[in-house]
C-alpha positions in Angstrom: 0.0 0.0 0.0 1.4 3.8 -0.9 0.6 7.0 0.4 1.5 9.6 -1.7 1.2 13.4 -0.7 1.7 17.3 -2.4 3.5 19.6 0.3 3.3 22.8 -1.5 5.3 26.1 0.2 3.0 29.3 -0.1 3.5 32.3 1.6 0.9 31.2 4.7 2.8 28.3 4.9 2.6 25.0 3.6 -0.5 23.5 2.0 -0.9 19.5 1.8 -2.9 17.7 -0.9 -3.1 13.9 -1.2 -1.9 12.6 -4.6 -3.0 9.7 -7.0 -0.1 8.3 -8.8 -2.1 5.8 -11.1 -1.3 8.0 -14.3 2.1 8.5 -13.1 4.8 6.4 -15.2 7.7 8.3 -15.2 9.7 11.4 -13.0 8.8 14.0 -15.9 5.1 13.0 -14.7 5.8 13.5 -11.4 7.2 16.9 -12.0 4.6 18.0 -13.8 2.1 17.0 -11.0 4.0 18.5 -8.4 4.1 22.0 -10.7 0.2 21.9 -11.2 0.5 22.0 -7.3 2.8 24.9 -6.9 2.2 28.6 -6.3 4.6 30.9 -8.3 6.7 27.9 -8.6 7.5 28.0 -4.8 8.5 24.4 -3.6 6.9 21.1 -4.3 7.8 18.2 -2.2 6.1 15.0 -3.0 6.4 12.3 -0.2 6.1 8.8 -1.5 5.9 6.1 0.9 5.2 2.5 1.4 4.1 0.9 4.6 7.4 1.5 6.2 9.6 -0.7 3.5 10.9 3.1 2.1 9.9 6.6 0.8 11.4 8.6 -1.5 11.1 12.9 -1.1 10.7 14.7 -5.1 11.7 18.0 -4.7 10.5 20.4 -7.2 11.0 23.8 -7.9 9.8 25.8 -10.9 11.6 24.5 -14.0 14.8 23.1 -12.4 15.4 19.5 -12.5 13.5 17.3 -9.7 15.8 16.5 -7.2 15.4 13.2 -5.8 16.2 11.3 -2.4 15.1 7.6 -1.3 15.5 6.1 2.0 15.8 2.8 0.9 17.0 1.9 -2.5 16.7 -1.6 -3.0 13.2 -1.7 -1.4 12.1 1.0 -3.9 13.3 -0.8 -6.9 10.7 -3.6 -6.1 7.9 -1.1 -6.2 6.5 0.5 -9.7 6.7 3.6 -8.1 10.0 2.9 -6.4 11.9 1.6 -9.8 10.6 5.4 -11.4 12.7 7.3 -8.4 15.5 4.6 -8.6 16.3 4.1 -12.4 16.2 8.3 -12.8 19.2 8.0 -10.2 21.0 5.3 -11.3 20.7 7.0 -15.0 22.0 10.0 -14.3 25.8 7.9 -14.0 25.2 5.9 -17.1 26.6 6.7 -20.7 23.3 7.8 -22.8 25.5 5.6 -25.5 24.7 2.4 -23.8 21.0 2.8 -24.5 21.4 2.5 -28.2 21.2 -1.2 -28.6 17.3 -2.2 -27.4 17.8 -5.9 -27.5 18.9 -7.7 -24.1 21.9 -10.2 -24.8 18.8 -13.2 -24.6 17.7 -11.4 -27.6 14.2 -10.0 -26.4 13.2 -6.6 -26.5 13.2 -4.4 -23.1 10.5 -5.4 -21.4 9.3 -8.9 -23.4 9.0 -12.0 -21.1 12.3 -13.2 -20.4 14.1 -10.1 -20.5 16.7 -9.2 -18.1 14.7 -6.4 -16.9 11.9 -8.3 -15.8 13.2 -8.1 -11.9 15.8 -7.8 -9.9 18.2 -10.1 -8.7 20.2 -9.9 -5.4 23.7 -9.8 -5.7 24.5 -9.5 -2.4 25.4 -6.3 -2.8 22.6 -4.7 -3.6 20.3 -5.5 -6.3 21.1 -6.3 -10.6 18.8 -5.9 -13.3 20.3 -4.8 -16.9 23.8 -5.1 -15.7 23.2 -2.3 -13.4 23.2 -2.5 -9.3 20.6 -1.0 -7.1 22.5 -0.3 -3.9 21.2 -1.1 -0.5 20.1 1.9 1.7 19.5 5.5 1.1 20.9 6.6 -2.6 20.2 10.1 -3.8 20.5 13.8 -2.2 21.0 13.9 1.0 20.7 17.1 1.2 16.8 17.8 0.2 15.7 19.3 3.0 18.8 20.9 4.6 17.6 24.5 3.7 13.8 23.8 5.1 15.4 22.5 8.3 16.0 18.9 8.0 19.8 17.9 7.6 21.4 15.1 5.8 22.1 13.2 8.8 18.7 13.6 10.6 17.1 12.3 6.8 19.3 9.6 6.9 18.6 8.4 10.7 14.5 8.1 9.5 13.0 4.5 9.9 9.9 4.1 11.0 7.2 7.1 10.6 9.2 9.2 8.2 6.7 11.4 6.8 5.5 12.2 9.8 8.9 13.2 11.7 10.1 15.1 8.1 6.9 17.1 8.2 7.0 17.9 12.2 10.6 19.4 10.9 9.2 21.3 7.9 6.1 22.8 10.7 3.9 21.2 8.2 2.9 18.2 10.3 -0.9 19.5 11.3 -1.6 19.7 7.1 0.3 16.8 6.1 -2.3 14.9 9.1 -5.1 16.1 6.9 -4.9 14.3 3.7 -3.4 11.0 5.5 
């Protein structure tokens, strides 16, 4: 089960919305629902978690690029919603070169039965699909919500509850308790 939440920082404060990710299949659509939420393209955060396994925090502001953090990498890339946050990471180090062949060495097309993107395997460390790894723990910026009063550190040192304790932090905890 997800919950999925809009945090969006106006000039009163912040104003909470819950979110439905159904039509949701990449980060660009993320963005774009987190800027539909935003007021003079102040900040967007979009909390995605689920039930305690990991949650991921998109940061969005105006036109720049999403910045992205998730607590818990390898749970994430089991999860639709996870993989999204995940493989935009894991991208960002790869060669766009290496995406120019679209056959897996089985010889299926991404995606087909069979293919070596169907799931991950573990590799002990961390998780493989299409020759990449999906490390264990927390993988992306650390550093989200250092300026709104959360430090790396204190992200890093979330378990159980997160959304809760990153919202009591941001003074948006009475809002975010609405649309949960």
């Amino acid at each position: 089960m997800y919950f999925a939440a809009l945090l969006a920082r106006t000039e009163d404060g912040w104003e909470a919305s819950d979110t439905e990710l159904d039509d949701v299949e990449t980060l660009a659509d993320l963005a774009d629902l987190a800027r539909e939420a935003s007021v003079d393209e102040d900040t967007v955060l979009v909390f995605i978690e689920q039930e305690d396994a990991w949650f991921g925090i998109v940061r969005v502001e105006g036109e720049d690029d999403p910045r992205i953090y998730v607590s818990d990498a390898a749970a994430a890339a089991r999860s639709s919603y996870g993989e999204i946050l995940i493989d935009e990471l894991i991208d960002k180090d790869n060669d766009p070169a290496d995406d120019l062949d679209t056959l897996d060495l089985d010889g299926t097309e991404d995606g087909e039965p069979g293919g070596a993107d169907d799931e991950y395997t573990d590799t002990g460390d961390g998780l493989a699909a299409d020759g990449e790894t999906v490390p264990t723990g927390a993988i992306g910026d650390r550093e989200i919500l250092a300026d709104l009063g959360l430090s790396g550190a204190e992200l890093l040192a979330l378990e159980s509850d997160a959304m809760a304790e990153i919202a009591e932090a941001l003074g948006a905890a009475d809002v975010l308790e609405t649309v949960r």
